[in-house]
C-alpha positions as CSV (number, residue, x, y, z in Angstrom):
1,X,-56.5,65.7,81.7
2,X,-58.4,68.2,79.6
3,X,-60.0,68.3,76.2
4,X,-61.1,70.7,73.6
5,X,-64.1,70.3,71.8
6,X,-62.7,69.6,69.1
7,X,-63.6,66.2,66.9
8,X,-61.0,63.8,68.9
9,X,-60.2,61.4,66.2
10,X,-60.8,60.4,62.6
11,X,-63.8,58.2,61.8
12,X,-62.7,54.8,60.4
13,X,-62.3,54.0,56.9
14,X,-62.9,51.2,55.3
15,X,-61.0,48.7,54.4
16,X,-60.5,45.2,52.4
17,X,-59.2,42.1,53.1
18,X,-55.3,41.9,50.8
19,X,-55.4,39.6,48.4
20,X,-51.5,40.0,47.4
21,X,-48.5,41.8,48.1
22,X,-48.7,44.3,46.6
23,X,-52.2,45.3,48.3
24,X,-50.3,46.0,51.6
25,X,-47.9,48.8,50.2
26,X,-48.5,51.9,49.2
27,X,-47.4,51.8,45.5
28,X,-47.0,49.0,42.5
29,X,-43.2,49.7,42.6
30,X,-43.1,47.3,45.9
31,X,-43.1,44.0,44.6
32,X,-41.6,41.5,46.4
33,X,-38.5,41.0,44.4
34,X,-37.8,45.1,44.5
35,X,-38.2,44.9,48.1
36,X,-35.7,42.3,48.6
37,X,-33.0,43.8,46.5
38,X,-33.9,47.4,48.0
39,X,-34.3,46.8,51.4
40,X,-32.6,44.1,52.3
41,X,-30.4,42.8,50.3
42,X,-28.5,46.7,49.7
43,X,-28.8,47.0,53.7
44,X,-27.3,43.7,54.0
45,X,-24.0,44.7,52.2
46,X,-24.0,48.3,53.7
47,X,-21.5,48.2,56.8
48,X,-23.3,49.9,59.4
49,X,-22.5,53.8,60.2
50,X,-22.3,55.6,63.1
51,X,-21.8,54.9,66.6
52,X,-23.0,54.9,70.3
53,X,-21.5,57.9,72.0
54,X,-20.4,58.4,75.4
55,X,-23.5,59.9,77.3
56,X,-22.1,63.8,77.9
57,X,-25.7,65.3,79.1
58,X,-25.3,69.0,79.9
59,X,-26.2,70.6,83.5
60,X,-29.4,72.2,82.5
61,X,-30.5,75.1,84.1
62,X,-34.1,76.6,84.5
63,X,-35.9,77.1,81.2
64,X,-33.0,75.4,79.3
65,X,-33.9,72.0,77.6
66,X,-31.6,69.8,75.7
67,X,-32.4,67.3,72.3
68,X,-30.5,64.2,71.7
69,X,-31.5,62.5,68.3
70,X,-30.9,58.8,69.1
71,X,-31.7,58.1,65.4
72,X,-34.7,57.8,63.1
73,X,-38.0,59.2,65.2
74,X,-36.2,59.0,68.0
75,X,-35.6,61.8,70.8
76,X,-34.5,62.3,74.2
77,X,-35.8,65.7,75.3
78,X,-34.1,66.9,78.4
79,X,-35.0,69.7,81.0
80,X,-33.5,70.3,84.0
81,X,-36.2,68.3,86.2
82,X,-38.0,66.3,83.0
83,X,-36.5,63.5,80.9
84,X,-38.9,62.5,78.1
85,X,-38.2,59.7,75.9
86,X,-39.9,59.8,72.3
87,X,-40.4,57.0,70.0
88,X,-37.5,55.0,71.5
89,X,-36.3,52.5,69.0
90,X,-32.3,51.3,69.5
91,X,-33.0,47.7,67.2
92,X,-30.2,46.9,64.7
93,X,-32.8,45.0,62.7
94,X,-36.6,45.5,62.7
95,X,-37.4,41.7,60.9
96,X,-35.6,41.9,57.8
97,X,-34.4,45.5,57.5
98,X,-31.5,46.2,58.7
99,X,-30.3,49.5,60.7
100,X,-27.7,51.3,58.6
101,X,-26.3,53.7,61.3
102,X,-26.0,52.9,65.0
103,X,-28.2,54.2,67.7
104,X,-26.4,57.5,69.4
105,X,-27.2,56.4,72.4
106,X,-27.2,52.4,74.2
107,X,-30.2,52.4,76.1
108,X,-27.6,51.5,79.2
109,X,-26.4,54.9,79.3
110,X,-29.4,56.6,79.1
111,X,-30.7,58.6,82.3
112,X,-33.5,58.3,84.1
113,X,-36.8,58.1,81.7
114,X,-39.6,60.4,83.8
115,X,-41.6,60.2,80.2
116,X,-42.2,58.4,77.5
117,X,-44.0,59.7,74.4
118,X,-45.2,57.0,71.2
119,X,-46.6,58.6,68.3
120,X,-48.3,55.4,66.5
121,X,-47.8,51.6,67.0
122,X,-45.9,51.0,63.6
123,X,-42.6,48.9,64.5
124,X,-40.3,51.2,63.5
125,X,-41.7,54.0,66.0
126,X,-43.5,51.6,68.5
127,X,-40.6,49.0,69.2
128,X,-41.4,46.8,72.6
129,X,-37.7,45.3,73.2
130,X,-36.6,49.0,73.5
131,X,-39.5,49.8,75.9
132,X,-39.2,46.8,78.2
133,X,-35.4,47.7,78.2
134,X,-35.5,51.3,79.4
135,X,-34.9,52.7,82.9
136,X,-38.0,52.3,84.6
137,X,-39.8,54.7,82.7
138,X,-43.0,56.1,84.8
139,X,-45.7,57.3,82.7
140,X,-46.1,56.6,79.0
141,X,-48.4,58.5,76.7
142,X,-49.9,57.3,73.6
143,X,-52.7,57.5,71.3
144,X,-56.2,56.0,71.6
145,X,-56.3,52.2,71.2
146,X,-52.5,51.7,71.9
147,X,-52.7,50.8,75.9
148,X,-53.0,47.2,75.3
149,X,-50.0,47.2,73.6
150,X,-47.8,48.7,76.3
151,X,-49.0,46.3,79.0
152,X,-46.6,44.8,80.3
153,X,-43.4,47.0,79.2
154,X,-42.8,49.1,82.8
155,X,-44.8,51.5,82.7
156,X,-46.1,52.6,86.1
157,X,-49.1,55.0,84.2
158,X,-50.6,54.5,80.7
159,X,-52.5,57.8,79.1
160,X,-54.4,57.1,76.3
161,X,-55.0,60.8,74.4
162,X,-57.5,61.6,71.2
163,X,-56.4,64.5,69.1
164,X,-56.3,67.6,71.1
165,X,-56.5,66.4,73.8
166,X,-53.8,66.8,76.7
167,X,-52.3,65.7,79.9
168,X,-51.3,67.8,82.8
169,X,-48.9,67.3,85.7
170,X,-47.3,69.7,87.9
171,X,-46.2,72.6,85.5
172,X,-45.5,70.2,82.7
173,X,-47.8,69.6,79.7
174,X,-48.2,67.0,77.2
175,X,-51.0,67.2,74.2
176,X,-51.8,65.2,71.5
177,X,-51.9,66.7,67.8
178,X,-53.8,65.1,64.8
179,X,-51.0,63.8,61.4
180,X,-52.2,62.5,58.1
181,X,-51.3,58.4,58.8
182,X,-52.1,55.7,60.0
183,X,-51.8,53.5,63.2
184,X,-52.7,50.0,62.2
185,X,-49.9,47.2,63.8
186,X,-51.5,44.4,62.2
187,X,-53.9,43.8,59.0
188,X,-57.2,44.4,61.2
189,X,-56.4,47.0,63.9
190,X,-57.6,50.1,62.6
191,X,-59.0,51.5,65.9
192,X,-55.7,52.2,66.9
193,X,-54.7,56.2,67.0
194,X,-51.9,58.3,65.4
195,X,-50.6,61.5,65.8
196,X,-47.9,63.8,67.3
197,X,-47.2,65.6,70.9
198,X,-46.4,69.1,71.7
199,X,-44.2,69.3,75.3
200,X,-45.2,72.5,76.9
201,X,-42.8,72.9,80.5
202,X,-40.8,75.9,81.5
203,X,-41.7,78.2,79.2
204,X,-40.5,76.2,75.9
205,X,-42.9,74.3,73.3
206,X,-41.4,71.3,71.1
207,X,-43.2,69.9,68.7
208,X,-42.3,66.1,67.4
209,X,-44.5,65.9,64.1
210,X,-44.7,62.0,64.8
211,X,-45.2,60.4,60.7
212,X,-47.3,62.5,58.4
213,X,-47.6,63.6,55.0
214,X,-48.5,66.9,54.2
215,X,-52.2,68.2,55.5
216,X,-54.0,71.4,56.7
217,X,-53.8,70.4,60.0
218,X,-50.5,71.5,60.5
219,X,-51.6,75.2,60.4
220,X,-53.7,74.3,62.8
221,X,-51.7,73.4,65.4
222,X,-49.2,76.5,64.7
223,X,-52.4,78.8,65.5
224,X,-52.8,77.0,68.3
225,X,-49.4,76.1,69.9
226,X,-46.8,78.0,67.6
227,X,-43.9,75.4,68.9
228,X,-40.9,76.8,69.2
229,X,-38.5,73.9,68.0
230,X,-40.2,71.7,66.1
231,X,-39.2,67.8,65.3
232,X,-40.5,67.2,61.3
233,X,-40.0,64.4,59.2
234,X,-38.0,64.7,55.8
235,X,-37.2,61.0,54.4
236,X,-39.5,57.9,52.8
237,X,-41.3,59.9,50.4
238,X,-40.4,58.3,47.2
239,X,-42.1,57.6,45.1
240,X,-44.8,59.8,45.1
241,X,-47.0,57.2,46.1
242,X,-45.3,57.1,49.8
243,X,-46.3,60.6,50.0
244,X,-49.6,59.5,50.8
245,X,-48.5,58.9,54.7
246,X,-44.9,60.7,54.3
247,X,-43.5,64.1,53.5
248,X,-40.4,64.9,52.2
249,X,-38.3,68.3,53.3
250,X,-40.3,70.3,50.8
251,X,-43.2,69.7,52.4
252,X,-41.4,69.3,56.0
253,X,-40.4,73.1,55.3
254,X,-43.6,74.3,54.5
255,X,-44.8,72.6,57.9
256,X,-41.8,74.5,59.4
257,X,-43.4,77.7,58.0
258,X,-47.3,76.3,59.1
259,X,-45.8,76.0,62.5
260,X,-45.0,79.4,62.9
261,X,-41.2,77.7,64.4
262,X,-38.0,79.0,65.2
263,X,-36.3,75.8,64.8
264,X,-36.5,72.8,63.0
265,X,-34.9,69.6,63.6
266,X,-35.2,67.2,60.9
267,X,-35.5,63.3,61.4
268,X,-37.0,59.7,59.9
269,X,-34.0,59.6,57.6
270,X,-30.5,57.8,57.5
271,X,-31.8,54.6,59.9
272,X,-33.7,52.5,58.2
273,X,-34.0,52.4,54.2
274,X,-38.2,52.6,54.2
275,X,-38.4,54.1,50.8
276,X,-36.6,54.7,47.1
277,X,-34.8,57.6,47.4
278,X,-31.0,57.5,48.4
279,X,-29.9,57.6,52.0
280,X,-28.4,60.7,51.9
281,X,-30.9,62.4,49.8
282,X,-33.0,64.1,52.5
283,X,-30.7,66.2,54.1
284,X,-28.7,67.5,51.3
285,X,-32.6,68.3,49.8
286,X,-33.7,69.7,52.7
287,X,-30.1,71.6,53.1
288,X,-30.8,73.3,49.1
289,X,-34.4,73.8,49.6
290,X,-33.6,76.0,53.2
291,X,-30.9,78.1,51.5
292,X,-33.0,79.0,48.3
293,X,-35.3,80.3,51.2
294,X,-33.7,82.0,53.2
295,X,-34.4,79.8,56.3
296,X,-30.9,77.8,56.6
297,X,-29.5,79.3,60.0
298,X,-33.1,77.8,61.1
299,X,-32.9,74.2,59.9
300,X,-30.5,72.4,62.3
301,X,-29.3,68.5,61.8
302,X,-28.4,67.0,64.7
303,X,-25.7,64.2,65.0
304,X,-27.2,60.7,66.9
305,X,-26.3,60.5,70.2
306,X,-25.1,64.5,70.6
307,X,-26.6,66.8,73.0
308,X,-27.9,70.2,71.7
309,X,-28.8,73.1,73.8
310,X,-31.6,75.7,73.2
């Protein structure tokens, strides 16, 4: 494992004890009536969408890697000797919010998991009855402070990274990348890390942004990696508020353009209902925003549970 020198993670801020509510969301507009009527009683009535597809994984050949949105932060990133797993969550309900479209994959059919990547230990990216379900994954990778959550789960290896910091095996890579976030699971545990992961194997460099608003950082890591498909975030930005800890695809763009990409993937839309803006509004956004720019033949929206080949 090697690290740059480079400060590794953010100092700890402080932080109060809630005294209500409203203290443990990001905006006034959450009380807890508006939360019940927007996130779970408008879920509840919503039929879910979607469905789990028959696992059609292509033969890969050398230098040819496949990405399979399973839904929400969710990827399975395939070479043709590497299977990485990446924020695996396949739960119809996470407590009281409901899934509104289906996993694109059932964690039966998946294949073997060689790798498994978790960007923060927030629920809806860090989800334990997924993990302890999976194939026998092998070696899981995770920011600093998360290991003693993923005890237990089947992993064979747990790597703890800082920012910039990355791990090596054979002629694969993996390295950690700072986000603007946060990586609390409960009120107290603010030593736990955040962040997101560039794979590095074969030749080819995907990015998965992880959760993030909008910061300098991201021009960063294009100098420094210039991935070539990147996975960005679009949805739970409104209100402005959320913004704070999100980005919505006018911001995921101009990360596009930070990045120095040649592809982006959207995702952390359509699954869960995290936020106030409609369900569909990301993509068609994110779809308006590309064409006024020029970049639309570059933003690609993959359907759950569909293999795609670069």
């Amino acid at each position: 494992m090697k690290a740059s020198g480079r400060n590794h993670k953010p100092e700890p801020l402080p932080r109060k004890l809630p005294k209500s509510f409203k203290d443990l969301t990001p905006t006034k507009a959450f009380n807890p009536r508006t939360f019940f009527h927007e996130f779970v009683w408008k879920a509840l009535i919503t039929k879910r969408g979607g469905e789990h597809k028959k696992p059609d994984f292509p033969k890969l050949e050398y230098g040819q890697v496949a990405i399979t949105w399973i839904g929400h932060a969710s990827f399975l990133i395939q070479f043709n000797d590497l299977n990485v797993l990446i924020d695996p969550n396949f739960a119809n309900w996470l407590f009281l919010l409901k899934r509104i479209r289906k996993a694109g994959l059932k964690i039966e059919d998946l294949p073997r998991i060689d790798l498994v990547l978790l960007t923060h230990a927030h629920y809806d990216h860090f989800h334990k009855p997924s993990i302890r379900k999976l194939p026998a994954p092998k070696i899981g990778i995770m920011p600093w402070g998360m290991g003693k959550l993923a005890r237990g789960l089947g992993f064979e290896r747990i790597i703890e990274l800082q920012w910039w910091e990355s791990f090596i095996r054979g002629d694969w890579k993996v390295s950690f990348t700072p986000c603007k976030h946060w990586g609390a699971r409960r009120l107290h545990d603010h030593d736990r890390g955040f962040g997101g992961f560039v794979i590095e194997h074969q030749g080819r460099k995907i990015y998965h942004a992880g959760d993030s608003a909008y910061f300098d950082g991201f021009k960063e890591i294009g100098q420094f990696y210039a991935p070539e498909i990147a996975l960005l975030p679009i949805g739970a930005y409104y209100p402005d508020s959320f913004r704070n800890v999100h980005m919505g695809p006018d911001e995921a763009l101009q990360v596009f353009h930070d990045l120095k990409s040649k592809v982006m993937v959207p995702m952390h839309f359509g699954t869960f209902k995290l936020s106030f803006e409609a369900m569909d509004e990301p993509p068609r956004w994110l779809g308006e925003l590309a064409a006024a720019a020029g970049v639309h033949d570059k933003i690609l929206i993959l359907e759950e549970g569909v293999p795609t080949v670069f």
